[in-house]
C-alpha positions, 0 to 999 in steps of 0.5 A: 821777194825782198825778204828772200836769198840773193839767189832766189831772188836772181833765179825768179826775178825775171818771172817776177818783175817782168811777168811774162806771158803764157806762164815762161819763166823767162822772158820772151827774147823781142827783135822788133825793130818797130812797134805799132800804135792802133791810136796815133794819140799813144805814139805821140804820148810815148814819143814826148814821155807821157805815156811809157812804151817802146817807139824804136829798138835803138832806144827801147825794146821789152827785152831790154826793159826786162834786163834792166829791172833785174839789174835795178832791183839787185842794186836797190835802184831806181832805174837802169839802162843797159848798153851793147858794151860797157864802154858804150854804158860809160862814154854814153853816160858822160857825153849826155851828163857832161857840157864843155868846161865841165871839170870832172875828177877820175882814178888814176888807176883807170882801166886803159880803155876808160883812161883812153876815153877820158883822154877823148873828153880832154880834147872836147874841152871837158877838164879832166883831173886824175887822181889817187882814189885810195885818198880822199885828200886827193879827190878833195884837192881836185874838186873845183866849182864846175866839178859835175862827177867823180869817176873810180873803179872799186876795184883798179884792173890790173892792180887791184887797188881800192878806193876809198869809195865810202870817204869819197862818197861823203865827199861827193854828197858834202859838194853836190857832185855826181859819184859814179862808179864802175862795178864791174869787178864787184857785182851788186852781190860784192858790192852794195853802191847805196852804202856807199852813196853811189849815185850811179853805177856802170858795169860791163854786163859781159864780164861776172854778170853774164859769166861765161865769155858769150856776149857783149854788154854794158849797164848803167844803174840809177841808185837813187842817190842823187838828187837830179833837180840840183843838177845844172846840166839837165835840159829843159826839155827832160825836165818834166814828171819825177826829178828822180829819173831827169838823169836816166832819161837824159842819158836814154835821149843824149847818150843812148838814143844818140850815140845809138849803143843798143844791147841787141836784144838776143844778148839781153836775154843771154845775159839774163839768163846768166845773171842767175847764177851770179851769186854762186860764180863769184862766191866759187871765183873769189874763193879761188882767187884768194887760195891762188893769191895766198899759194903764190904769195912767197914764191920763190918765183913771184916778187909781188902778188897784187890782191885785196884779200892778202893782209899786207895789201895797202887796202886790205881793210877797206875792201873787207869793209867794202866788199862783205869778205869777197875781194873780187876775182883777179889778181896781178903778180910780178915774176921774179927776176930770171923768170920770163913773162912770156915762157911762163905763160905759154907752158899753163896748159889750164889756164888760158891766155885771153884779153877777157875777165869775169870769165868761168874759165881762169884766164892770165896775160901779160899787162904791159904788152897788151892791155896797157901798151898803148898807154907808154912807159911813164903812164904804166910807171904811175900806175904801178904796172911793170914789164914783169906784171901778169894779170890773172882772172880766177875762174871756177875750175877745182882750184887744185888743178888750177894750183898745180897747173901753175907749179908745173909751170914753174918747174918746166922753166927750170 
């Protein structure tokens, strides 16, 4: 179905890829824990890789298998793994792919949890450089002899900055070193990582992907890039078969297996069952997202409106390349001076004050309080994040009412 609609292609891709049985247009949902072999042979061949077939639910199940060729197919790839979390997608796939003494290069800009676990990797003696990824310069200065990977967001939560993922994915192919990116904000219908020279994408499944704010779950996709013969840290034991997949199977053995993140697979087949209507949340999220920056760019009452989308963003131009006219679904802004943060917030009455984005439902809080207070003071400062800042994730609702909820809001505090 390469040659169909995006859409088309999510609404019949599990019927299609996967197949199922007795004519379903969804797959069966699995929760085995344990699959039998009438020959001991076949066990032992799927055990050591030789055959393809699931041994135990914490490392592979069919509704899993399912999931993971939806994604691998909307982003053109070679493979992917899917997790209970996305963090669970990224920690998994760093402590398989990474050795102590590594050195690794990362956005500045990271969400406060992947900051956090970047953090983690210092204390296991892993070099972590952090960086200006709106700057190739920046990444090229950081990059040493045992540099393995380059880590960044395309788009940085709260801030919306955007890195200069083409650039930096030259950079990466130029020095053999991995690029992994968290698409998280601009799903494979944003966001083509191939062009970019991606080598892998992570993504948390529970925000646009499965939509609606009713499941946990992390992704990891192979796009193909890379070439994993080169790489000095697969062992020997996963060296076997296509080169192309050494990657993906060691962070299934090492990261999945291991550390035991499994997508329950209840949730796999949820968000499947989400991922069809991908295309048109986030065309309908975007649009709202832009009207409702441009309303509050210039209100008396806001002092900045962080948004790709608006013309005076610093990477304005770069996310219209990027991201084929989509500039994702949320946006900061700063009150003005007098306005209190607090106030503002509990007199919305639509929009909901929740800790969750990618939601169908538009949903705001207050950045340097909670999402990023663990991170202090001076941390929030470089990154751009000010006591005033409020972070919005633009939902579905008829943007009107959206636009209204927030003048209301603005009057009462008169």
């Amino acid at each position: 179905m390469k040659n169909k609609g995006f859409t088309t292609r999510l609404v019949h891709s599990d019927r299609t890829l996967n197949k199922p049985v007795d004519g379903s247009v969804h797959s069966p949902t699995s929760n085995s824990v344990l699959f039998e072999y009438q020959d001991v042979n076949d066990l032992v061949d799927v055990f050591q890789g030789r055959k393809v077939g699931h041994v135990y639910s914490r490392s592979s199940s069919s509704s899993n298998t399912a999931l993971q060729n939806q994604l691998s197919d909307i982003e053109g790839g070679i493979g992917a793994i899917t997790f209970s979390t996305g963090m669970a997608a990224i920690s998994s796939a760093l402590f398989a792919l990474l050795k102590q003494n590594d050195h690794i290069v990362v956005s500045r800009y990271l969400f406060g949890n992947t900051r956090s676990f970047m953090d983690t990797l210092c204390n296991l003696g892993i070099d972590v450089s952090f960086v200006d990824v709106t700057n190739v310069n920046d990444v090229a200065q950081a990059l040493k002899p045992n540099t393995r990977v380059v880590f960044s967001e395309t788009i940085a939560n709260p801030v919306t900055q955007v890195a200069d993922l083409e650039a930096i994915g030259n950079l990466c192919a130029e020095k053999n070193v991995i690029f992994m990116v968290d698409s998280t904000m601009t799903p494979g219908y944003v966001f083509d990582a191939k062009r970019v020279q991606a080598s892998m994408t992570v993504c948390s499944l529970t925000k646009y992907i499965a939509g609606h704010g009713s499941v946990l779950g992390g992704a990891l996709i192979d796009t193909g890039c890379y070439d994993w013969s080169s790489y000095p840290n697969i062992f020997e034991l996963y060296k076997t078969g296509d080169s192309s997949q050494w990657g993906l199977t060691q962070v299934r053995k090492k990261g999945l297996r291991d550390l035991g993140a499994t997508l329950a697979p209840d949730a796999a087949s949820e968000i499947a069952i989400g991922l069809e209507t991908l295309a048109l949340r986030m065309d309908r999220c975007c649009q709202n997202a832009l009207r409702l920056a441009t309303y509050l760019h210039g209100h008396d009452k806001v002092e900045n409106v962080y948004y790709p989308g608006l013309a005076d963003h610093p990477q304005h131009f770069i996310a219209r390349e990027l991201f084929n006219g989509n500039y994702g679904g949320i946006f900061s802004l700063d009150l003005a001076d007098g306005v209190d943060v607090h106030a503002f917030l509990n007199q919305l009455k639509t929009v909901i004050t929740a800790t969750h984005l990618g939601d169908t439902r538009t949903l705001g809080l207050p950045v340097a309080s909670t999402i990023f207070y663990e991170s202090g003071a001076q941390q929030r400062a470089e990154m751009g994040i000010g006591d005033k800042m409020i972070r919005f994730s633009v939902g579905i609702e008829d943007i009107d009412d959206i636009v209204a909820d927030f003048e209301q809001a603005f009057q009462s505090l008169k």
